[in-house]
LOTI-967420 format. One record per residue (C-alpha): residue number from 1; y, z, x. Coordinates in steps of 0.001 Angstrom, whole numbers, padded with zeros to 6 digits. Example, Ala and Ser with C-alpha at 12.3 -4.5 7.8 and 13.67 -1.06 7.14 Angstrom:
BEGIN
site seq 1 y -004500 z 007800 x 012300
site seq 2 y -001060 z 007140 x 013670
END
This chain:
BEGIN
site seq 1 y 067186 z 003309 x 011578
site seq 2 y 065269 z 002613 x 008440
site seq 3 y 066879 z 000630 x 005923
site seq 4 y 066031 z 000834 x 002622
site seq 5 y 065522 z -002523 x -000106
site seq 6 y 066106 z -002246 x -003329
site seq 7 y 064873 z -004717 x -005847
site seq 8 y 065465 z -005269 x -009634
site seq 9 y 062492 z -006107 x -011663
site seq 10 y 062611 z -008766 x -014835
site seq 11 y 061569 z -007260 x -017693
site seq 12 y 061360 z -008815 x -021389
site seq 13 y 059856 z -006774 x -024675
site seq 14 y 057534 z -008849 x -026994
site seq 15 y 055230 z -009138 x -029823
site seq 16 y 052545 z -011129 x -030185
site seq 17 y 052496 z -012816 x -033743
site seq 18 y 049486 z -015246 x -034438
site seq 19 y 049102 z -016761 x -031138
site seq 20 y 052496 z -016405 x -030299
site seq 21 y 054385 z -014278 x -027644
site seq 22 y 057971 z -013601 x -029514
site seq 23 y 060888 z -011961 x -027341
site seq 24 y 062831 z -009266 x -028492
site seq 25 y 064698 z -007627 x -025306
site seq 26 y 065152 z -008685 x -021721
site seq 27 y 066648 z -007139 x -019236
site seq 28 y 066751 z -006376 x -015362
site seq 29 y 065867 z -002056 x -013697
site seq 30 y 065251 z -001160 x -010619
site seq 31 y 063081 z 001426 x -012330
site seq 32 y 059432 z 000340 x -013471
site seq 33 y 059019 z 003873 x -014582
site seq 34 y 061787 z 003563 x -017399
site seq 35 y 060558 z -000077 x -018047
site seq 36 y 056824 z 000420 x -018588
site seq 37 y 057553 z 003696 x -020529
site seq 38 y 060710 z 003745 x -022116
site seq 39 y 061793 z 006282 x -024269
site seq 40 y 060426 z 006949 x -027576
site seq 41 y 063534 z 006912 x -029111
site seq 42 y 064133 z 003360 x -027902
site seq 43 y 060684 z 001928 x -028625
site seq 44 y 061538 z 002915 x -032375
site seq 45 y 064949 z 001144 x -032276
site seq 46 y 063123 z -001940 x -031015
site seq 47 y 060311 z -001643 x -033590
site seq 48 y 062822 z -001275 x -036835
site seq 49 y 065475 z -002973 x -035772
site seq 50 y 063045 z -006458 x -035176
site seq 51 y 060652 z -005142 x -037938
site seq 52 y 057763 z -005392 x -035655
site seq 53 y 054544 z -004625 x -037876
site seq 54 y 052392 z -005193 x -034668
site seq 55 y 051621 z -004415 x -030738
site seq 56 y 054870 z -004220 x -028438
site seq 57 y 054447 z -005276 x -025052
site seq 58 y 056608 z -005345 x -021620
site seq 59 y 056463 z -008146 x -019216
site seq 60 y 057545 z -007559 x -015701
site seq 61 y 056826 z -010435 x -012679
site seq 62 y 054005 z -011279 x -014580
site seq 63 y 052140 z -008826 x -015655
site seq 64 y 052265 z -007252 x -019342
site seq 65 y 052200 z -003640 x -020332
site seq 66 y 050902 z -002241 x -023625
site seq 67 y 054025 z 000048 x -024719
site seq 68 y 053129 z 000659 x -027682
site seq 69 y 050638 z 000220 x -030439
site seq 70 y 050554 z -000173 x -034472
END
């Protein structure tokens, strides 16, 4: 019988001011989808609540997503 693996991915949201990568949000999913594209509702609580005038980005195992852009 198959058995099946589950796995829970890293994730931390971030802004890039200057030259620097600045954290907002970390977590742990075992859903990419919802990490990569999150709900609008949520990307706009990130952006207001950390005032962020610029790019918002995911990282997950290394690699970074564009979520969403200003």
């Amino acid at each position: 019988m198959g058995e099946t693996i589950t796995r829970e991915y890293q994730y931390l949201y971030f802004y890039v001011d200057g030259n620097k990568k600045i954290p907002v949000v970390s977590g742990a999913t075992r859903d990419l989808n919802l990490a990569v594209f999150p709900e609008k509702e949520i990307v706009g609580k990130i952006m207001n609540d950390f005032n962020i005038r610029t790019d918002l980005f995911v990282w997950i195992d290394g690699t970074e997503f564009l979520v969403k852009t200003n």
